[in-house]
C-alpha positions in Angstrom: -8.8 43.0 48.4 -10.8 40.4 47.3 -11.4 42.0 43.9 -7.9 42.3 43.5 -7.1 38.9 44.1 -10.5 38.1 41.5 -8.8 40.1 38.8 -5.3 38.1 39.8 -6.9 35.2 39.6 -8.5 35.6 36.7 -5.2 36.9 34.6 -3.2 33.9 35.6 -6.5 31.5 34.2 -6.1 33.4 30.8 -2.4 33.2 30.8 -2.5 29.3 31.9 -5.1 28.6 29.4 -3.1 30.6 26.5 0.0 28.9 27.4 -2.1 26.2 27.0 -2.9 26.4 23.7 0.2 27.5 22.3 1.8 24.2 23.0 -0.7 22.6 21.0 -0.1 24.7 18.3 3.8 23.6 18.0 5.0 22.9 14.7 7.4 20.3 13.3 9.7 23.5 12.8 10.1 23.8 16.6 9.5 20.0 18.0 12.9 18.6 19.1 11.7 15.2 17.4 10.6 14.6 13.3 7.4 13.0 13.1 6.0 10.9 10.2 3.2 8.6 10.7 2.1 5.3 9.4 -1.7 4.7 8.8 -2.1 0.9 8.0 -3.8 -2.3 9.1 -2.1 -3.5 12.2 -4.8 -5.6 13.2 -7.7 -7.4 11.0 -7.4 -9.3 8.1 -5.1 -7.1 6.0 -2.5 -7.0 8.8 0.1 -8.7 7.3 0.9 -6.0 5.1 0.6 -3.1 8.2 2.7 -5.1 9.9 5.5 -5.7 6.9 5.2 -1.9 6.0 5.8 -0.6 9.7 9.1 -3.1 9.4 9.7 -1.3 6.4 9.4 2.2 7.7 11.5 1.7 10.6 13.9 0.1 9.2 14.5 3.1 7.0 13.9 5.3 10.2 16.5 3.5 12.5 19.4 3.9 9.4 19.2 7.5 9.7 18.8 7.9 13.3 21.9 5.8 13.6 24.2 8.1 11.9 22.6 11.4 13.8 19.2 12.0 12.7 18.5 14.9 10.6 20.0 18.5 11.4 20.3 16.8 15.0 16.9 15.4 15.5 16.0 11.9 15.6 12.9 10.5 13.6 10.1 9.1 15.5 7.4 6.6 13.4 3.4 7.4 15.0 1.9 4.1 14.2 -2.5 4.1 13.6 -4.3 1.2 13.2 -7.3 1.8 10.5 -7.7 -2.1 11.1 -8.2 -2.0 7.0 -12.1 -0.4 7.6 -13.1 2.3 5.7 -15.2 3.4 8.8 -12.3 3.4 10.7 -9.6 5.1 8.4 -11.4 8.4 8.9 -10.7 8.6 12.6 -7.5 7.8 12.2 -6.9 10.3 9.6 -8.3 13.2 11.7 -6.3 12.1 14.6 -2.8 12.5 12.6 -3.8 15.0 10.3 -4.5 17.1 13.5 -1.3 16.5 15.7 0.9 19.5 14.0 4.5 17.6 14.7 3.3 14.8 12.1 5.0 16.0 9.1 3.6 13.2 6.3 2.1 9.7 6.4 2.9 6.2 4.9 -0.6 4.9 4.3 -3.4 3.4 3.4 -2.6 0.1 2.4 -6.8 -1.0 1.3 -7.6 1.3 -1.3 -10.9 2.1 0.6 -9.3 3.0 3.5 -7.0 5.4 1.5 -10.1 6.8 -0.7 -12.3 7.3 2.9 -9.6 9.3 4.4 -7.4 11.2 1.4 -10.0 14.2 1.7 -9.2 14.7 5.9 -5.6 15.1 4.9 -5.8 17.1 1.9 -7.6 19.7 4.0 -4.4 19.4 6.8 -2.2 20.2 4.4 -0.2 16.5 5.0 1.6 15.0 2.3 0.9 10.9 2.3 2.4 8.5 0.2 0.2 5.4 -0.4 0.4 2.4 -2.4 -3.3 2.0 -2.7 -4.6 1.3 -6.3 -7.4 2.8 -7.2 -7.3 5.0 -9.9 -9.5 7.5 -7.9 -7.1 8.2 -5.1 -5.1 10.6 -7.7 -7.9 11.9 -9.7 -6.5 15.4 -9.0 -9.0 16.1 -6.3 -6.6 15.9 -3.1 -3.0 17.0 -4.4 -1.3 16.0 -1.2 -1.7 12.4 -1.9 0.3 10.6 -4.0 1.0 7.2 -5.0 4.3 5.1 -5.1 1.7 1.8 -6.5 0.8 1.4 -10.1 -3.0 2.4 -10.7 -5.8 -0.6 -10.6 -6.3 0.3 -14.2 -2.7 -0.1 -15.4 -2.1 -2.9 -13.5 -5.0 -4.7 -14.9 -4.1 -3.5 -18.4 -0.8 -5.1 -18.1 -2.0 -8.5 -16.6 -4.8 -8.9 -19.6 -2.0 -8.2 -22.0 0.4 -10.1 -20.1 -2.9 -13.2 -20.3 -3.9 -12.9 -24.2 -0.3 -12.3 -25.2 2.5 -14.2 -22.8 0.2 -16.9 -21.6 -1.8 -17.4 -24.6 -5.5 -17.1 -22.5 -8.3 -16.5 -24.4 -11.4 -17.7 -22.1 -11.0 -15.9 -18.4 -13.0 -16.5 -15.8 -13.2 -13.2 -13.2 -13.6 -14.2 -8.9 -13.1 -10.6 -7.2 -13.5 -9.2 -4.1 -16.3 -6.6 -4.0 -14.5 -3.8 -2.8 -13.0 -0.1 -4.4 -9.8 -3.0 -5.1 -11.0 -5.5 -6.3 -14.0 -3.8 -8.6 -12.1 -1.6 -10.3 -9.7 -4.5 -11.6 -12.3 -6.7 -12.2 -13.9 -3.4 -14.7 -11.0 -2.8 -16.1 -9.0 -6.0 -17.0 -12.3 -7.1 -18.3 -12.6 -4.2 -20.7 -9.0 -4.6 -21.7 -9.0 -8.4 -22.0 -12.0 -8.1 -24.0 -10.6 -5.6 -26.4 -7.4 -7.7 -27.1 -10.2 -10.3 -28.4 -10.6 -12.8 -25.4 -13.4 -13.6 -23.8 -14.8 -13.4 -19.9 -16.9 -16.3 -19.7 -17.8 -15.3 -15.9 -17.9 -12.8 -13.5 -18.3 -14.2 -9.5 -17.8 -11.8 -6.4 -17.8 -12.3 -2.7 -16.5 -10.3 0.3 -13.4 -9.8 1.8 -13.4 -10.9 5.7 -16.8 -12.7 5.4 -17.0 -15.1 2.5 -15.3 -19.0 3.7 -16.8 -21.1 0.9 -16.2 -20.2 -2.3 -18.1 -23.6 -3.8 -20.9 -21.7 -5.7 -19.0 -19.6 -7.4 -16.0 -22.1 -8.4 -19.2 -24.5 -9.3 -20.5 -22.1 -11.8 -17.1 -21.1 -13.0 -15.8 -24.6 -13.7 -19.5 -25.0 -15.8 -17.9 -22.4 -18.0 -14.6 -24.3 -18.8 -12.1 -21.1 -18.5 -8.2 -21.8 -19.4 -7.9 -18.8 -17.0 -9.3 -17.2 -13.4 -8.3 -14.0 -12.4 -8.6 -13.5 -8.6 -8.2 -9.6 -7.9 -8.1 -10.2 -3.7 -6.0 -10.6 -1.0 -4.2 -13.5 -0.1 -6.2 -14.9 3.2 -9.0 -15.3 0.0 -7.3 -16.3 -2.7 -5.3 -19.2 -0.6 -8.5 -20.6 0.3 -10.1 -20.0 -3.4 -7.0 -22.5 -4.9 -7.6 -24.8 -2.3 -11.0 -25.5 -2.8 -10.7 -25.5 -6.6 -8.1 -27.7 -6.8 -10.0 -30.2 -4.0 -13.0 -29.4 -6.2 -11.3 -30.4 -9.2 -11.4 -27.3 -11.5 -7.6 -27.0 -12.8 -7.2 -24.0 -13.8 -4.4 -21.2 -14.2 -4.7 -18.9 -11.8 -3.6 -15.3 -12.3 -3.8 -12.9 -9.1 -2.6 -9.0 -8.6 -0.3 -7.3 -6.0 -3.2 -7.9 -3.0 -1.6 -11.4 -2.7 2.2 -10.4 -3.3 3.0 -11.9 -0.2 4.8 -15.3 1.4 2.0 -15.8 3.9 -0.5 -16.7 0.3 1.8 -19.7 0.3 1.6 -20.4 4.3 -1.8 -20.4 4.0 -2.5 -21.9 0.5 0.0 -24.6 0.6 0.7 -26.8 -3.0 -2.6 -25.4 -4.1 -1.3 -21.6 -5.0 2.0 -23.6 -6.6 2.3 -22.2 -10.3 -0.4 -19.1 -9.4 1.1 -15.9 -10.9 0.1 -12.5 -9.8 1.6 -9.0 -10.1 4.7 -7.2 -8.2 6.6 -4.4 -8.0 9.5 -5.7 -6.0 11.3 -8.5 -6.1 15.2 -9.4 -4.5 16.2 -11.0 -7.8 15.6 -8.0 -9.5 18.6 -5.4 -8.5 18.4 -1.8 -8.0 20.4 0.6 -6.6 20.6 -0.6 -2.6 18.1 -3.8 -3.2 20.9 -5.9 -1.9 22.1 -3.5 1.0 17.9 -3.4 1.8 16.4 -7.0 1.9 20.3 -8.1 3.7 19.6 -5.2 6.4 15.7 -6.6 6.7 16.5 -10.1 6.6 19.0 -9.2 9.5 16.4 -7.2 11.8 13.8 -9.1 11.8 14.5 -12.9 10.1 12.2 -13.0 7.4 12.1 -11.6 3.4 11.1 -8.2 2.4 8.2 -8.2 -0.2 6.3 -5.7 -2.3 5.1 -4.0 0.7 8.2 -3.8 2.7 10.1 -2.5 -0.3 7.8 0.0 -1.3 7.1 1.0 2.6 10.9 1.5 2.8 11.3 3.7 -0.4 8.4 5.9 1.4 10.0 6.8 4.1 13.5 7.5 2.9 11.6 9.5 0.2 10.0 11.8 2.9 13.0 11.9 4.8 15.3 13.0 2.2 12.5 15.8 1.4 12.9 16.7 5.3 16.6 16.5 5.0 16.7 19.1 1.7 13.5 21.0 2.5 12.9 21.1 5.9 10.5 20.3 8.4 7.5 22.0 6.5 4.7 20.0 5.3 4.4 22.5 2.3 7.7 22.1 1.2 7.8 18.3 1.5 5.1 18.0 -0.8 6.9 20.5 -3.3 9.6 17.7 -3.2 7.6 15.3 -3.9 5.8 17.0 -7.0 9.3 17.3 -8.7 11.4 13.9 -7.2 13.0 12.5 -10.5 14.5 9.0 -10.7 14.9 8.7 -6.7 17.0 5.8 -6.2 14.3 3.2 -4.8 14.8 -0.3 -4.0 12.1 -1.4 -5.9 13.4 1.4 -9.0 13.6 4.5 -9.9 10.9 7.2 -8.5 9.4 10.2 -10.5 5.6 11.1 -9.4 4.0 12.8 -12.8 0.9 14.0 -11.3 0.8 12.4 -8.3 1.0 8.9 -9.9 4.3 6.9 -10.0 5.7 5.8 -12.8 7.3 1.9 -12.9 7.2 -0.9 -14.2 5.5 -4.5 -12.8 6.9 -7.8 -12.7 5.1 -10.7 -13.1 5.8 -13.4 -10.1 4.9 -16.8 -9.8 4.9 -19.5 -6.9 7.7 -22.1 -7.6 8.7 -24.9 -5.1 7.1 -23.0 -2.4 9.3 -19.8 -3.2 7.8 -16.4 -5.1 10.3 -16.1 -7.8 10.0 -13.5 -10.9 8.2 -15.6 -14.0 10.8 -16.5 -16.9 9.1 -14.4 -19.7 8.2 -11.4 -18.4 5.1 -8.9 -20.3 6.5 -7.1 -23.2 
């Protein structure tokens, strides 16, 4: 007897434990939810634009769940916090690539958070759409990434044409942040503003999260006598940078990328960052199809503008759930959609990926009367 009640024990253990492991293995085929994640900064010092993105995405998220979901399911938004660390984007990579009901992800924001973790989903099999810069992320070498941001390199091409030609620069001073963002804009606008025949009279670094005092390199800038400084960083940096310039007395135009494309630069930054001009790909002013319809609808959720983020947050998602809605809930197939999307209707413009990299246009932004409004002479 007790042998039988051994081997009876023992079948129901194996059953339990394959039972078990067969609800692990569910798919987004068979969940009774959609999944997509977000992997962004919520917290640190990059989690304004976490925050604005997550807006973004649910925003996008409750508009279809409102009329019914998709084919009867409602979407659900997994929020991880990479806390914009390259140590931590890793471990929050493996823990969404691995969860089998997450269909895609929205994310990273810091280019070395994207670049530290691209390789973990790649292997999953997970399409992500990021608007990360660096030209690296889409090098070919993870296919399921793609990007709905303008590459550090054609950004910085366009702002050091946009400098020699537009504003008339010819001696640039360079303050960047010494990360994969900030490095590979500082590379390449040098190279390109070089070529166009201007000069960099000085290249000063620092480091995002740590650096306060940015007197010793402002001091040996203003030795140099630039008629320009461009500040590839984020905004918490570059407020402080123009505030301790201009209370050091260096006046001098300031020219910035889409790390600062954001109304807290002028919370923070005050009169100092009036007249800085810096890169976007978004701006209400600037009508698309549905702009209007999208920064009323933002405006009205949460009280506050839509920026660059927000808008290009909220194109991601209805990008991946119109691929759900035509494709299906298959990971494979979403990234087929992806690879041969033409002119999707986005708020911030048409989207076509041509491989893996979007292709858009930039507007040049400025800070007037405390307001980001588009510059009146745009880059040819």
């Amino acid at each position: 007897m007790k042998k039988k009640y051994l081997v009876y024990f023992l079948l129901i253990s194996m059953l339990t434990t394959l039972m078990g492991c067969s609800s692990t293995a569910v798919s987004g085929k068979n969940a009774s939810e959609i999944v997509i994640a977000s992997a962004n900064p919520m917290t640190g010092d990059s989690a304004q634009f976490g925050d604005i993105k997550v807006k973004a995405m649910q925003l996008a998220i409750d508009e279809v769940n409102e009329k019914g979901g998709i084919n009867g399911k409602l979407i659900k938004l997994q929020v991880g916090d990479d806390t914009g660390n390259p140590k931590e984007a890793p471990n929050v990579a493996q823990k969404l690539a691995a969860d089998k009901n997450i269909l895609a992800i929205i994310g990273h924001w810091n280019s070395s958070c994207t670049l530290a973790a691209r390789g973990i989903y790649d292997s999953a099999g997970i399409p992500v759409i990021t608007d990360s810069v660096n030209k690296a992320i889409t090098d070919g070498t993870t296919p399921h990434v793609f990007r709905i941001s303008l590459t550090d390199t054609a950004q910085a091409h366009y702002l050091a044409k946009y400098a020699y030609g537009q504003m008339g620069k010819r001696k640039a001073a360079i303050l960047y942040t010494g990360n994969d963002f900030g490095t590979g804009l500082k590379n390449d606008f040098n190279a390109k503003f070089t070529e166009l025949g201007g000069q960099v009279v000085a290249v000063e670094t620092f480091f995002e999260g740590q650096s306060k005092d940015f007197s010793p390199q402002l001091t040996k800038i203003k030795a140099q006598n630039p008629d320009l400084l461009f500040i590839p960083a984020y905004y918490v940096e570059t407020a402080l940078i123009a505030q301790q310039a201009k209370a050091m007395g260096l006046e001098v135009q300031m020219l910035g990328t889409d790390g600062i494309s954001s109304e807290e630069l002028i919370k923070l930054g005050g009169q100092a960052v009036e007249g800085i001009r810096f890169a976007g790909f978004f701006h209400p002013d600037i009508e698309f199809l549905g702009t209007k319809e999208f920064v009323e609808a933002f405006k009205t959720k949460y009280n506050k503008e839509p920026d660059t983020y927000a808008a290009l947050a909220y194109d991601s998602a209805r990008l991946l759930l119109k691929a759900i809605a035509e494709k299906g809930t298959d990971r494979k197939q979403i990234k087929k959609y992806l690879e041969t999307v033409k002119d999707f209707p986005g708020v911030a413009g048409p989207v076509s990926f041509k491989n893996n990299d979007v292709e858009r246009g930039i507007i040049i932004l400025t800070v007037k009367g405390g307001k980001i409004v588009p510059v009146d002479i745009q880059a040819e």
